[in-house]
C-alpha angles and dihedrals in degrees: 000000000000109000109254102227094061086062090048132063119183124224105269115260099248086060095036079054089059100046096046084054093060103031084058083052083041124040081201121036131167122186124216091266082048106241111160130228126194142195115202101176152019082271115067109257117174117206093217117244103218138165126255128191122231128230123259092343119125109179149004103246110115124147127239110287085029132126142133131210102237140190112247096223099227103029132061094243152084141228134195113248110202143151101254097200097316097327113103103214135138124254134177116297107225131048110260088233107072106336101269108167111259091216092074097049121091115252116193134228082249088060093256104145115195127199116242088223115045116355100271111158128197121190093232084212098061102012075234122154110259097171137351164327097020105087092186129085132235111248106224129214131199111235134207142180118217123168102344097319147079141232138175121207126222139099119297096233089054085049099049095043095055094194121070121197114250115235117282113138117115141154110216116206123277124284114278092020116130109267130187108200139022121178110209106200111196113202137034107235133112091280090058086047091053090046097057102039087043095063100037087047081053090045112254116168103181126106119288125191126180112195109193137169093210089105085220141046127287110299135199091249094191092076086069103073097023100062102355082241106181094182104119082197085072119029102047108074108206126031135223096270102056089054088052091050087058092047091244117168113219119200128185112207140095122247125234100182157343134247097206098176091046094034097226129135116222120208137193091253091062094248125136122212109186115208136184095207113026120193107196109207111168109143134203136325115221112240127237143219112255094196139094114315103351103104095038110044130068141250087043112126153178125201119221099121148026098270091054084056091057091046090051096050105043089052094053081051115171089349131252085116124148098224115184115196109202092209144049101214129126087278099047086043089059104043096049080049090058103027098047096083106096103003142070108264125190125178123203114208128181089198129073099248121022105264092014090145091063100029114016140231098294087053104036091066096053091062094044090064085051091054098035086058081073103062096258122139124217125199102189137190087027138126131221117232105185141331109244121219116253119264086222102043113010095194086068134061119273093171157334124246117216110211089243085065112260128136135212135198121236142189090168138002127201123194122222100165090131142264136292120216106267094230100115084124094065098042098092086038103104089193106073120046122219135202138251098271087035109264133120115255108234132181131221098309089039090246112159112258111250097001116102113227097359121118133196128207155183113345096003092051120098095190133182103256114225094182128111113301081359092105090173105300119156116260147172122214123183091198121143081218104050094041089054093046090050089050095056085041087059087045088051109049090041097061085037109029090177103052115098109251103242117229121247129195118242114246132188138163131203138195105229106147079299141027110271124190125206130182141175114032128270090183089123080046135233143257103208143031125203113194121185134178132034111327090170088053091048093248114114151135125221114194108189102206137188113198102317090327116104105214088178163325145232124195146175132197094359108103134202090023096102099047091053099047092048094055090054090042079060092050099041092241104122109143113240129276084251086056099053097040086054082061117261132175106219081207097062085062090075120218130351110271 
């Protein structure tokens, strides 16, 4: 076995001597080529820097795009070296999500690494977040050739670990001190997540409160629908503890209204919480069914939390359920996907093909047969008259009625016909002014039209698109993505008021028999879709275009097409409807640039 410290070098001492003198000054100190020192106790205690050669790897020069997964001599672990704009370093292999490896994302020639899977970006110079879902920063480590040969320098824990945590922590003056500014953030969802990370990572030190009616803290959503996972271990991202190191005030309760002029949130409990800067995330409301027997009889439900998700478990039981979903929407998809193993699923569609509105015809059957492998039935183009009572228990469903007269047994019915804006709390208020479908209009920074100091996000935001074929026209995403990035933007532009807010790309990703990955937005529609590859293979690219212009794309089985097409839609830099239908691979276009 090769000694280790002839894989290793230690930092000299002259340097170690310098590090160890501000780290002293600095529990937590990073230099320029990003080398981390720690203290663990009262007593200094320095986790060594060290370097550490790579495996196979001879020297430094790699051109701009590129990058290579590589063993760490010495360690049982990688790192990703890549040319971070211009600059060649290491970074944490995996994506901090949910562990995609890095090597098959796109990184562009500006640093900007995506994940393959879900839309993560990482700034390669900083490790930094750049977009969501990953809530964990990259470490990065300096690299340098000598002799033939390369190292990176850094500690063996931070290596092996390949995620770093990004900086949180924070002691907000005492109580009854003059302060400032407060940000309120109402709702505990991932924009309310983003919001708060995102002002303790800049460096805000004023108070910060989230009051939520969750009954527990932020959790990954998705999960919901995509497993029906109940486990609040896993599914909520950060503890209790990490919100108490960053002197985050969590408050369960449930607001009934705002005091705009007096700034001041009201909640049921009868408490008030002031606030200088107030970030309303509250989400969506699950619509309901206004017909015969759906709002009345049990075993009905919607899915929006963790206690749905119960509900819905415990009354599917040890299976051989006959479960009906009244809607063939991206929730519905998913929950006849993961609850078809075992039970008798039907879904019930008004389109032609499930998801018709988003993708289309062409591509919504594609994802039908994917469905349908499963075992699960469609009746499409059809419309629900009433829910019967059950035979057995009339208190709960037998069956649903179509209004062409078929009927459809059913031991439990679940509802995904969409969500409603939560902002009930705001519709007696004659202050603020909602829209039609019962959000707040917002602009860049998703600051509230006509309020001062006062930002929507996620569900309840109506924002200026920036985005190809977007030109500035109000929309509305539910997207877990776009609701965590707003709420980063807010945090932004709160701690720096005169900075620019940057666009991101909306991302989302979806279980459907198969992952599939969607960016840009069609919400203002489209007029063409080009689709390439093997559809019957399960391998294809949609692209949704408007004249020339591509709005957006949905794909399966094709990665890293998505990640590559969402950082030049970024850019700005999407090739035209005529390219692609002559053909062209976005990935034959390189890196991002």
């Amino acid at each position: 076995m090769i000694a280790l410290q002839r894989l290793c070098r230690p930092l000299s001492a002259s340097c170690q001597r310098q590090l160890l003198s501000a780290t002293l000054r600095n529990p937590t100190i990073t230099t320029q080529s990003q080398t981390s020192i720690r203290l663990f106790s009262s007593t200094p205690h320095i986790a060594m820097a060290q370097e550490y050669k790579l495996k196979g790897i001879t020297s430094l020069n790699l051109q701009p795009g590129e990058k290579h997964e590589v063993e760490v001599e010495g360690l049982d672990a990688k790192v990703l070296l890549l040319n971070a704009a211009g600059k060649t370093q290491a970074v944490g292999p995996r994506c901090t999500h949910y562990g995609a490896p890095l090597v098959k994302g796109v990184l562009g020639h500006n640093g900007k690494l995506t994940c393959p899977w879900h839309g993560a970006c990482f700034n390669t110079t900083t490790g930094d977040i750049e977009n969501a879902p990953a809530l964990d920063a990259l470490p990065v480590f300096k690299a340098t050739e000598r002799d033939g040969a390369v190292y990176i320098t850094g500690d063996a824990e931070t290596i092996k670990a390949g995620h770093r945590k990004p900086k949180f922590k924070c002691k907000v003056k005492a109580a009854g001190a003059p302060v400032s500014d407060k940000v309120v953030v109402v709702g505990g969802g991932s924009g309310a997540l983003g919001t708060v990370e995102g002002l303790r990572e800049l460096g805000f030190s004023g108070p910060v409160t989230m009051i939520t009616n969750e009954g527990y803290l932020p959790i990954d959503r998705p999960k919901l629908s995509k497993t029906l996972m109940t486990d609040l271990n896993k599914l909520q991202w950060r503890d209790a503890e990490w919100f108490k190191s960053g002197d985050v005030d969590i408050v369960q309760d449930e607001v009934t209204g705002v005091d705009f002029g007096g700034k001041t949130v009201k909640t049921k409990s009868g408490q008030q919480y002031p606030y200088s800067r107030l970030v309303l995330a509250t989400g969506g409301t699950p619509k309901l069914l206004p017909l015969q027997g759906f709002q009345v009889l049990g075993n009905v439900f919607t899915l929006r939390n963790v206690r749905d998700a119960e509900n819905i478990s415990k009354a599917i039981g040890e299976k051989g359920k006959k479960i009906v979903i009244i809607g063939s929407s991206f929730i519905g998809m998913e929950l006849a996907g993961c609850t078809a193993d075992g039970n008798d699923v039907t879904i019930i569609g008004m389109e032609k093909t499930p998801l018709e509105r988003v993708l289309g015809e062409k591509v919504g059957a594609l994802v039908r047969k994917n469905i349908e492998s499963k075992g699960v039935k469609f009746y499409m183009s059809a419309s629900v008259e009433k829910a019967e009572p059950s035979t057995a228990d009339p208190s709960k469903v037998g069956s649903v009625h179509l209004k062409d007269g078929t009927k459809l047994d059913a031991d439990l019915v679940i509802l995904g016909v969409g969500v409603s804006p939560a902002t009930e709390y705001l519709k007696e208020n004659s202050v603020v002014r909602l829209e039609d479908d019962g959000s707040l209009k917002v602009d860049e920074n998703f600051a509230v039209v006509g309020l001062k100091d006062v930002y929507a996000i996620g569900d309840i935001a109506s924002y200026p698109y920036r985005g190809p074929g977007g030109d500035g026209k109000y929309v509305r995403i539910e997207h877990y993505n776009v609701a965590q990035n707003a709420g980063r933007t807010v945090a932004h532009h709160i701690v720096h008021p005169n900075l620019q807010s940057e666009f991101f790309t909306p991302v989302f990703w979806s279980a459907l028999g198969a992952q599939l990955r969607y960016c840009g937005n069609s919400y203002h529609g489209w007029d063409d879709v080009i689709l390439q590859g093997e559809p019957d293979q399960g391998k294809w690219v949609a692209y949704y275009t408007k004249g020339e212009t591509v709005v957006a794309m949905a794909s399966m089985g094709k990665d890293p097409v998505m990640a590559q097409c969402a950082q030049m839609m970024q850019l700005n830099k999407m090739p035209s409807k005529s390219q692609l239908k002559d053909g062209l691979d976005v990935l034959s276009l390189g890196p991002p640039q």
